[in-house]
C-alpha positions as CSV (number, residue, x, y, z in Angstrom):
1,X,89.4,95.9,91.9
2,X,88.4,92.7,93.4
3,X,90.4,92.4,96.8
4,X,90.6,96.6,97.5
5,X,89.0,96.3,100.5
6,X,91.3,93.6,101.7
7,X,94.1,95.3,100.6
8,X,93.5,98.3,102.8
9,X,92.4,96.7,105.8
10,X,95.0,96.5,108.5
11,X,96.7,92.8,108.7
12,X,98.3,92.5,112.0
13,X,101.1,90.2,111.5
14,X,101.2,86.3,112.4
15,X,103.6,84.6,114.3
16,X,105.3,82.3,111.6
17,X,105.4,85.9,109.5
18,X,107.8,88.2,112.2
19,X,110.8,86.6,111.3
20,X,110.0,87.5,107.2
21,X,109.4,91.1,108.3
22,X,112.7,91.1,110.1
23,X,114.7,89.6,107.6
24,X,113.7,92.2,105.4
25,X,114.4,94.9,107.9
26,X,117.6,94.4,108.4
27,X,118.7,93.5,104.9
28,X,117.3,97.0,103.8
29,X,119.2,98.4,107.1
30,X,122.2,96.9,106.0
31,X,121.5,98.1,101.9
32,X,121.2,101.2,103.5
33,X,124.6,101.8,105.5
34,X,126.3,100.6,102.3
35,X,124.7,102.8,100.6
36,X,125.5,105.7,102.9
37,X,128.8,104.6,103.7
38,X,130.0,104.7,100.1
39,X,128.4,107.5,98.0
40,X,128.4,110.9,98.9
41,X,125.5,113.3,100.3
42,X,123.6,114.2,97.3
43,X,120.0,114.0,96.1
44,X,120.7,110.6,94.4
45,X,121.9,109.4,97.8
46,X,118.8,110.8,99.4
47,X,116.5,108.9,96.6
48,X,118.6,105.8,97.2
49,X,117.7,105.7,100.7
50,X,114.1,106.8,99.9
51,X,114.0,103.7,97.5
52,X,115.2,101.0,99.8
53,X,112.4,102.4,102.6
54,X,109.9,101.8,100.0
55,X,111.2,98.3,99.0
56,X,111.4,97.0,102.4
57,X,108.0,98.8,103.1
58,X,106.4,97.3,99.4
59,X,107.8,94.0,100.6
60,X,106.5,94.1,103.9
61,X,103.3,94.8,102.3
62,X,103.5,91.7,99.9
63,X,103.9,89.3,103.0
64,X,101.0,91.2,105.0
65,X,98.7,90.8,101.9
66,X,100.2,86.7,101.7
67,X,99.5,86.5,97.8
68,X,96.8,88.3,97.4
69,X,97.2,91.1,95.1
């Protein structure tokens, strides 16, 4: 792969990319109280949660890499 070594250098974030990053944040913060807040305490509820973290964190990731992979 190409761009492997970009993809797992760190990226520290730009200015004009912070409020991306928070937008994200708290729409997977607010996913996540809905989520907890109407289904009980399971191991689906748990994956749920585990999902959304990876979402926002797979997301994050896409605007750190701008494009590139």
């Amino acid at each position: 792969m190409q761009n492997l070594e970009t993809i797992f250098q760190y990226h520290s974030p730009r200015e004009d990319q912070l409020p991306k990053y928070s937008a994200i944040r708290e729409a997977a913060h607010q996913y996540a109280k809905t989520v907890l807040e109407n289904t009980p305490k399971c191991a689906d509820q748990t994956a749920a949660i585990r999902k959304i973290r990876e979402s926002m964190m797979t997301a994050n990731a896409a605007i750190a890499l701008d494009g590139i992979c």
